[in-house]
C-alpha positions as CSV (number, residue, x, y, z in Angstrom):
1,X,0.0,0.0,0.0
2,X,0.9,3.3,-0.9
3,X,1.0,6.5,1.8
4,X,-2.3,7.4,0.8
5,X,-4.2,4.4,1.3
6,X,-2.6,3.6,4.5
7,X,-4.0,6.9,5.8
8,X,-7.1,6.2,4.5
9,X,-7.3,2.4,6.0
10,X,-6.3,3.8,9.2
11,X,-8.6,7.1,9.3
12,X,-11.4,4.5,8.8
13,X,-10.1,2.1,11.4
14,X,-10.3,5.4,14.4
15,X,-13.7,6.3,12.5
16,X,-15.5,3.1,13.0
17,X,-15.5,3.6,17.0
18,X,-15.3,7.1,17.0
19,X,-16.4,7.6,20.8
20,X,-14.2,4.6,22.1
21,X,-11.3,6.8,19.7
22,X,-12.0,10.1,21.5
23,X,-11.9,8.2,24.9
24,X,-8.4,6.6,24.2
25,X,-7.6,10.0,23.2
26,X,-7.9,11.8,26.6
27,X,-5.0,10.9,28.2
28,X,-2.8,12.6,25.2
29,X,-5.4,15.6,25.2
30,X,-5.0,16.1,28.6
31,X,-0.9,15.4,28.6
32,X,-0.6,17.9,25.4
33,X,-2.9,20.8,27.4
34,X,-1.6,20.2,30.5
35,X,2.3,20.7,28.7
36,X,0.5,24.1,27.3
37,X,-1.0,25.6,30.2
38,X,1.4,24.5,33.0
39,X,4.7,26.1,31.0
40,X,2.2,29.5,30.2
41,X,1.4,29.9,33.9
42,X,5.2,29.4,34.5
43,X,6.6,31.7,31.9
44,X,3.5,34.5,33.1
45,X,5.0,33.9,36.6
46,X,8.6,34.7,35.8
47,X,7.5,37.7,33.5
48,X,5.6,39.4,36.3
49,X,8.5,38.6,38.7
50,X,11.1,40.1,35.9
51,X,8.4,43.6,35.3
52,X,8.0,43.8,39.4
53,X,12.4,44.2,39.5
54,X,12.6,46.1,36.4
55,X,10.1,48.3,37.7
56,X,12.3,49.7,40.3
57,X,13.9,51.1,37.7
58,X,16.6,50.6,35.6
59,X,20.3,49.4,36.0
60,X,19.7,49.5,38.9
61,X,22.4,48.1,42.6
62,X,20.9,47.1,45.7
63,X,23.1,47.6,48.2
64,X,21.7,46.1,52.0
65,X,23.6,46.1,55.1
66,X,22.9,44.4,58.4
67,X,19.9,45.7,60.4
68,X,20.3,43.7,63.7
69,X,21.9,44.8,66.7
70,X,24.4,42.6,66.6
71,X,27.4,44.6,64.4
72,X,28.9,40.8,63.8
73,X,26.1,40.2,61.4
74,X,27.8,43.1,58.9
75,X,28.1,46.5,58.5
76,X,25.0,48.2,59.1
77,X,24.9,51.1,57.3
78,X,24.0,54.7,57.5
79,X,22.5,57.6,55.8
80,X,25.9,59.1,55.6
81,X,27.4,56.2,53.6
82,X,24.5,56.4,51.1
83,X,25.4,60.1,50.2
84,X,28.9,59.6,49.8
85,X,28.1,56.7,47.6
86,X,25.8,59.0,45.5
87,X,29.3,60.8,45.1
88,X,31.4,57.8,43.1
89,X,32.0,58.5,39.0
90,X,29.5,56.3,37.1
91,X,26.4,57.1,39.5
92,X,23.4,58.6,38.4
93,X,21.4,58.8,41.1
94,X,21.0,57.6,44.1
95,X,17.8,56.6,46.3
96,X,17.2,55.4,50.4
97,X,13.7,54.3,51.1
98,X,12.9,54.6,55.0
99,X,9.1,53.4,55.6
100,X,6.7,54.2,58.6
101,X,2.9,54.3,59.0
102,X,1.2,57.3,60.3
103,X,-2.8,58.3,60.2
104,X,-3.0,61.4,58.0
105,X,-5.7,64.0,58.3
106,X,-7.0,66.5,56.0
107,X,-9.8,68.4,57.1
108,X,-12.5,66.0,58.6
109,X,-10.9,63.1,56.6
110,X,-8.8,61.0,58.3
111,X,-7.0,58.2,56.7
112,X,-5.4,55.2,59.3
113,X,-2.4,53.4,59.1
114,X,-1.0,55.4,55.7
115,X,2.5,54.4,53.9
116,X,4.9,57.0,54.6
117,X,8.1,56.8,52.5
118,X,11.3,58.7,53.6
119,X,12.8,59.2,50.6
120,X,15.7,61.5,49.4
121,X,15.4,63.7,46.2
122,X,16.7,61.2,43.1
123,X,13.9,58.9,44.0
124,X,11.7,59.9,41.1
125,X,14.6,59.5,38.2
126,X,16.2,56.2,40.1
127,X,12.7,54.7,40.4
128,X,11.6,55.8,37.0
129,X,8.3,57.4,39.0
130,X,7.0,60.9,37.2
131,X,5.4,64.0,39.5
132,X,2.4,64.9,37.7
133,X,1.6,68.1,39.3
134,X,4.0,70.3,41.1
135,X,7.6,69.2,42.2
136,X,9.5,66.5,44.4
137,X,11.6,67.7,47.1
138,X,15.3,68.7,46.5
139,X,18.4,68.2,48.4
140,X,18.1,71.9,50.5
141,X,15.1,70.5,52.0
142,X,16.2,67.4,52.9
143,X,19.1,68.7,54.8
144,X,17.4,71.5,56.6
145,X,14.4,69.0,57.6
146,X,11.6,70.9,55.8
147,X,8.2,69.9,56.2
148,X,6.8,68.7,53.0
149,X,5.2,65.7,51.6
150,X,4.6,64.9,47.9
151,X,1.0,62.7,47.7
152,X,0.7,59.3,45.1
153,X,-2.4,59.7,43.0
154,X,-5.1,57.9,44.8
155,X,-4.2,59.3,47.8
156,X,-4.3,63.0,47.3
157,X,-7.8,61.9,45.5
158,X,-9.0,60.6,48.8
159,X,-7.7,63.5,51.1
160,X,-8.3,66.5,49.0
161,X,-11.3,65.1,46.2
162,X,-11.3,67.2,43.1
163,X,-9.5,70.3,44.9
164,X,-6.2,71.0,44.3
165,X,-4.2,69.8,47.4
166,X,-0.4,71.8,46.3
167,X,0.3,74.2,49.1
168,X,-2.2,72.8,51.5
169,X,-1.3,71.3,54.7
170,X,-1.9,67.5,55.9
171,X,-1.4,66.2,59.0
172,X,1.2,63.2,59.7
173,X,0.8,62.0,63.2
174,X,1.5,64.9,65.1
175,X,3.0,66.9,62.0
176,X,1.8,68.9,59.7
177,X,3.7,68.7,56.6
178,X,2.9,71.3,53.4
179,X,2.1,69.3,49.7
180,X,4.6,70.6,46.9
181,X,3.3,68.0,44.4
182,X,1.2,64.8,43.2
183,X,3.1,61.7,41.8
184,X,1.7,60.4,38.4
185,X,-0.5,57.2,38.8
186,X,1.4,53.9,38.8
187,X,-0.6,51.6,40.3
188,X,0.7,48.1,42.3
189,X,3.8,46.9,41.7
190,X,5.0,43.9,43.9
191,X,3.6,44.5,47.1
192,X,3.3,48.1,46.9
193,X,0.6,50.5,46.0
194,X,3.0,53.5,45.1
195,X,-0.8,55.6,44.7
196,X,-1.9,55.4,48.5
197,X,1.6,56.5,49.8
198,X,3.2,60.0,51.3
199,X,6.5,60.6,50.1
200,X,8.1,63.4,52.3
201,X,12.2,63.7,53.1
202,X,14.0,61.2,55.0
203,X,15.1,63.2,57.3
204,X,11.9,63.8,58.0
205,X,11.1,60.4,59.2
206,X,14.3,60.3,61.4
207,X,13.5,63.2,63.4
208,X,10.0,62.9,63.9
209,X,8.6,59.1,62.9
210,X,11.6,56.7,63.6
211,X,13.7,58.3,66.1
212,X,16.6,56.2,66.9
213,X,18.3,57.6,70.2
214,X,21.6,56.2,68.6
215,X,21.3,58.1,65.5
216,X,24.1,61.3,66.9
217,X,26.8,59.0,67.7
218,X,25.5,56.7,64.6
219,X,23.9,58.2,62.3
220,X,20.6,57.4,60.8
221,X,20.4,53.8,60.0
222,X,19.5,52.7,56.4
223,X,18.3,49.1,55.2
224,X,18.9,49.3,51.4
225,X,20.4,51.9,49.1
226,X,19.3,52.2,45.7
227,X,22.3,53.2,43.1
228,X,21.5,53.7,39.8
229,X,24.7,53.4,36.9
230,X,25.2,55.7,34.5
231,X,24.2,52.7,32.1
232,X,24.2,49.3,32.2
233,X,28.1,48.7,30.9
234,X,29.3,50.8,34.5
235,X,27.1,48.2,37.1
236,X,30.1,46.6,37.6
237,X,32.3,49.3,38.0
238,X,29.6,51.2,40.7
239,X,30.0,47.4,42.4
240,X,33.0,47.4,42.5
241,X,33.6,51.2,43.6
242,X,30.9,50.7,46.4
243,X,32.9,47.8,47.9
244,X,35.9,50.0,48.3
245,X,34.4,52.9,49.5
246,X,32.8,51.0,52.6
247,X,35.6,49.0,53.0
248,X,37.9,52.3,53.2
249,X,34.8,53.9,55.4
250,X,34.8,51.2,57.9
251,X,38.5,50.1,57.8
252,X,38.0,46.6,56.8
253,X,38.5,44.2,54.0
254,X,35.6,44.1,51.6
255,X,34.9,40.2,52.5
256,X,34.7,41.3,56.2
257,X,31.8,43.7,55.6
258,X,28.7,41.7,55.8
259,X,27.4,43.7,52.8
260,X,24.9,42.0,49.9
261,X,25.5,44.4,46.7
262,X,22.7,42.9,44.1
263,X,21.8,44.1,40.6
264,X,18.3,43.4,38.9
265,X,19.6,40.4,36.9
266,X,20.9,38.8,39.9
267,X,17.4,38.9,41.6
268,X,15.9,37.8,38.4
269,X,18.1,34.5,38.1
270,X,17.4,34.1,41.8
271,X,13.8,34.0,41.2
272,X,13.6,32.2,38.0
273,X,15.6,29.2,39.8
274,X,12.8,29.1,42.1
275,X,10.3,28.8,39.4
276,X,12.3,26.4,37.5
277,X,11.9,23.5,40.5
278,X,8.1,24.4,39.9
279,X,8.1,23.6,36.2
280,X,10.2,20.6,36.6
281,X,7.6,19.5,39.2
282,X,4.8,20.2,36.4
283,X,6.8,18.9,33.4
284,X,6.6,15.7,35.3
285,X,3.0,15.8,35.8
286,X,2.4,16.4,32.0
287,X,5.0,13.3,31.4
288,X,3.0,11.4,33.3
289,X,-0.1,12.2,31.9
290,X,0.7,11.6,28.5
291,X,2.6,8.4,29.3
292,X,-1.4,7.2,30.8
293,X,-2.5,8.2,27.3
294,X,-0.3,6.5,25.5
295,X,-0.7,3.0,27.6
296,X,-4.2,3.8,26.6
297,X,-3.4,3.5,22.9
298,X,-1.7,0.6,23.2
299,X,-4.1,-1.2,25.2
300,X,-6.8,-0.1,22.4
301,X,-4.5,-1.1,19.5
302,X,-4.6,-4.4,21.0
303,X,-7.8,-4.7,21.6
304,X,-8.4,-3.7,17.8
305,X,-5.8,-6.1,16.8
306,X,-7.7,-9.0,18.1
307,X,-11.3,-7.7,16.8
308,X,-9.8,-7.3,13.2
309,X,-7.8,-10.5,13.2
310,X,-9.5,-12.1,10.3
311,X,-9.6,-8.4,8.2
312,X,-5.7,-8.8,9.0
313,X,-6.0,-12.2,7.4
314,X,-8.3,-11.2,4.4
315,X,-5.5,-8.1,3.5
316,X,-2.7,-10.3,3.5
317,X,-4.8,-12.8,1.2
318,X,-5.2,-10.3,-1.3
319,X,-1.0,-9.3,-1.0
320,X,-0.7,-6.9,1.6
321,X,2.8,-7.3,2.9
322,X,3.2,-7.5,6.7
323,X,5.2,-4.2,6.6
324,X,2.0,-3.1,4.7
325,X,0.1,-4.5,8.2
326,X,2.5,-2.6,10.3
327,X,2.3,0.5,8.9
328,X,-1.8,0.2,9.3
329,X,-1.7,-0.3,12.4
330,X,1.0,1.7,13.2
331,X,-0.7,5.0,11.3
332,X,-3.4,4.2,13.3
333,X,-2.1,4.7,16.6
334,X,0.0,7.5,15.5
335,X,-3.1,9.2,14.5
336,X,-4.9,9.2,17.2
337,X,-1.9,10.9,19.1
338,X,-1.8,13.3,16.5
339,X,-5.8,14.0,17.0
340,X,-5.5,14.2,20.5
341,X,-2.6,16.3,20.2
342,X,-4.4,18.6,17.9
343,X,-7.2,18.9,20.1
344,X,-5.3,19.2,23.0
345,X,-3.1,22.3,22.0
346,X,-6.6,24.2,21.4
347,X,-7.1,23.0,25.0
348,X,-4.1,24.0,26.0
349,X,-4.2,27.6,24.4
350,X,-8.0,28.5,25.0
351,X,-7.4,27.1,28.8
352,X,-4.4,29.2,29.3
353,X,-5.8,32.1,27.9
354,X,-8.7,32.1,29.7
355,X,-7.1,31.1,32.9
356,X,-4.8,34.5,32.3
357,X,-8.1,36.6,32.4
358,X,-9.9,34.9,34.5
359,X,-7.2,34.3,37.5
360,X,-5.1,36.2,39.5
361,X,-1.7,34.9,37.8
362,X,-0.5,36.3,34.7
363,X,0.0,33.8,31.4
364,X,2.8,33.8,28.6
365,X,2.0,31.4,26.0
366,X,5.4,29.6,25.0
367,X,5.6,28.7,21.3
368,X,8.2,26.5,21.8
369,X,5.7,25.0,24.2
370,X,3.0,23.9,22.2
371,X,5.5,22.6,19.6
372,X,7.0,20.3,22.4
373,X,4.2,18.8,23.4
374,X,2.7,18.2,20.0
375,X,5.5,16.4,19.5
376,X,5.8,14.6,22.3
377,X,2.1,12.9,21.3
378,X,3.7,12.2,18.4
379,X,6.5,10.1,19.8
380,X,3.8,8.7,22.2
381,X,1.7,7.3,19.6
382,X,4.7,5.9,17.7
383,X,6.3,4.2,21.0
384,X,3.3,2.9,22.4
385,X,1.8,2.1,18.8
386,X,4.8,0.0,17.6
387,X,4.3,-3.1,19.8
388,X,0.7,-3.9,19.1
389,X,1.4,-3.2,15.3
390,X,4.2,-5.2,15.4
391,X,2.2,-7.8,16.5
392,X,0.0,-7.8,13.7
393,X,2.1,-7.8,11.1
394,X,3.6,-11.2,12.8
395,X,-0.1,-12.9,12.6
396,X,-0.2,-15.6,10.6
397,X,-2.3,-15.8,7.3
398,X,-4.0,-19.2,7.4
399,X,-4.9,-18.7,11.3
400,X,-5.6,-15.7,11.0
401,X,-8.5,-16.6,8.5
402,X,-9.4,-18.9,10.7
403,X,-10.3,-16.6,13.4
404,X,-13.7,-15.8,14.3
């Protein structure tokens, strides 16, 4: 028999039990979607993960000392080293974050337990975060402890309505602080609702909402600096300056310092390795489905075998070959892997588009994906397919006339 007609035998074969076909198919349908959606929900995870760190902003070094009281943890460092690192060539900008929740009032509107955000002037450029309406802060006022606050979108919204909240006062706590400006909306990222939160100057929430009673002989603690290179070529160079400017500020060696200096990228790999011991764990899930779906086929191929034992014997009467028997039977199996794939991709797609718009967790389909597991019902059908054709083609003619 020629290509063709082998098809054809076999397409007739599947169509003859057409709902015991489709059930046999299921296993591989449910392997091929499973392949699909599982690898979309894990490339939408890492993509999220990779906008939430990019985000921050851009080439950007993270630079954490120790926070406990015990120095032999690291160096913990302070507001003073962060401005003298703002000082090294290669440096754009620099950023500290120091949070603290306060109730904020406006009026008779009095909002509990609000994000405040210490913050020091570059914090709009290093975070990539636009004022929409009036200015940030600058250095002058930062130094000299001015009382001023800059509002995220949905907060000044809630505190001041349609009114135009620059130069109006708010009070934090116990302080009232005067609004020079509105941050552009940005919405969550991570964690953090940058809209509901009151940026005002570090210094600020040194003196007046952390107060550290060490700070004079000190200086003001910090938890993580935010440098940002000149481009991404001079991250290693900031690195690499940072390291010796502590190491010369503290009078140690740079391995004694107790420092983690991390860029974006590192982060990233950090959190894709995570992820990858979660696809591994639902690679093997989709293995195993597909290898149930293929047992499947072979168990039906069998069971077809021994139902057409005497058309087996009529076709080799007429001069079909047992390679011609083989193939048959083997197109057969392969074919309704194929089908299931087919079917199973559209699965696979719809399901993890829908699950994208429907769930909480973002979606990436893979193309790479859905040509791996179409694939892999391929070699499923062929693997599990061989042995029960194989067994056909080794029937013999007389008996297999016989047969009843």
């Amino acid at each position: 028999m020629n290509f063709s007609e082998i098809i054809h035998v076999a397409w007739e074969g599947i169509a003859r039990n057409a709902v015991r076909s489709l059930l046999t198919m299921l296993g591989v349908i449910i392997g091929v979607a499973a392949v699909i959606v599982m690898i979309s929900v894990s490339a939408g995870t890492e993509a999220a993960i990779a906008d939430q760190i990019n985000g921050l902003g851009a080439n950007l070094v993270f630079v954490q000392g120790a926070f406990g009281p015990n120095r032999d943890q690291g160096v913990r460092l302070t507001y003073d080293d962060a401005m003298a690192i703002a000082e090294l060539p290669d440096v754009a900008g620099m950023a500290v974050e120091m949070p603290a929740t306060q109730n904020v009032k406006v009026g008779g509107t009095l909002l509990e337990d609000v994000s405040v955000l210490g913050t020091t002037p570059d914090f709009p450029s290093v975070r990539e975060y636009e004022v929409d309406r009036g200015r940030f802060f600058n250095q002058a006022e930062v130094d000299r402890k001015i009382k001023v606050a800059v509002l995220g979108s949905k907060l000044a919204e809630e505190l001041f309505g349609e009114e135009d909240p620059i130069g109006q006062k708010v009070t934090v706590g116990n302080l009232k602080l005067t609004v020079v400006g509105v941050m552009a909306e940005r919405g969550v990222v991570g964690d953090v609702d940058y809209d509901t939160r009151l940026y005002t100057p570090i210094s600020i929430v040194f003196q007046h909402f952390l107060p550290d009673r060490f700070a004079r002989v000190m200086g003001d603690r910090v938890r993580l600096i935010y440098i940002q290179a000149d481009s991404a070529e001079a991250i290693d160079d900031v690195i690499l300056q940072t390291e010796l400017l502590l190491s010369k500020r503290y009078d140690m060696p740079v391995e004694d310092l107790g420092v983690s200096i991390s860029t974006q990228a590192d982060i990233i790999q950090t959190q894709e390795a995570t992820t990858e011991a979660f696809r591994s764990l639902l690679a093997w899930v989709a293995a195993v489905s597909l290898i149930v779906g293929g047992i499947g086929i072979m168990n039906i191929m069998l069971v077809s075998v021994t139902e057409r034992t005497r058309e087996i014997g009529i076709r080799q009467a007429v001069g079909a070959s047992p390679e011609d028997i083989r193939w048959q039977f083997l197109a057969e199996a392969l074919m309704l892997s194929l089908v299931g794939g087919v079917i199973g991709v559209m699965l696979g797609v719809g399901g993890s588009i829908l699950f994208g718009k429907m769930g909480d967790m973002r979606t990436v389909i893979v193309p790479t994906s859905i040509l791996l597991a179409f694939s892999s019902a391929a070699a499923v059908g062929v693997f599990f397919g061989f042995y029960p054709a194989h067994k056909a083609a080794q029937l013999d003619p007389i008996e297999a006339l016989r047969h009843e």
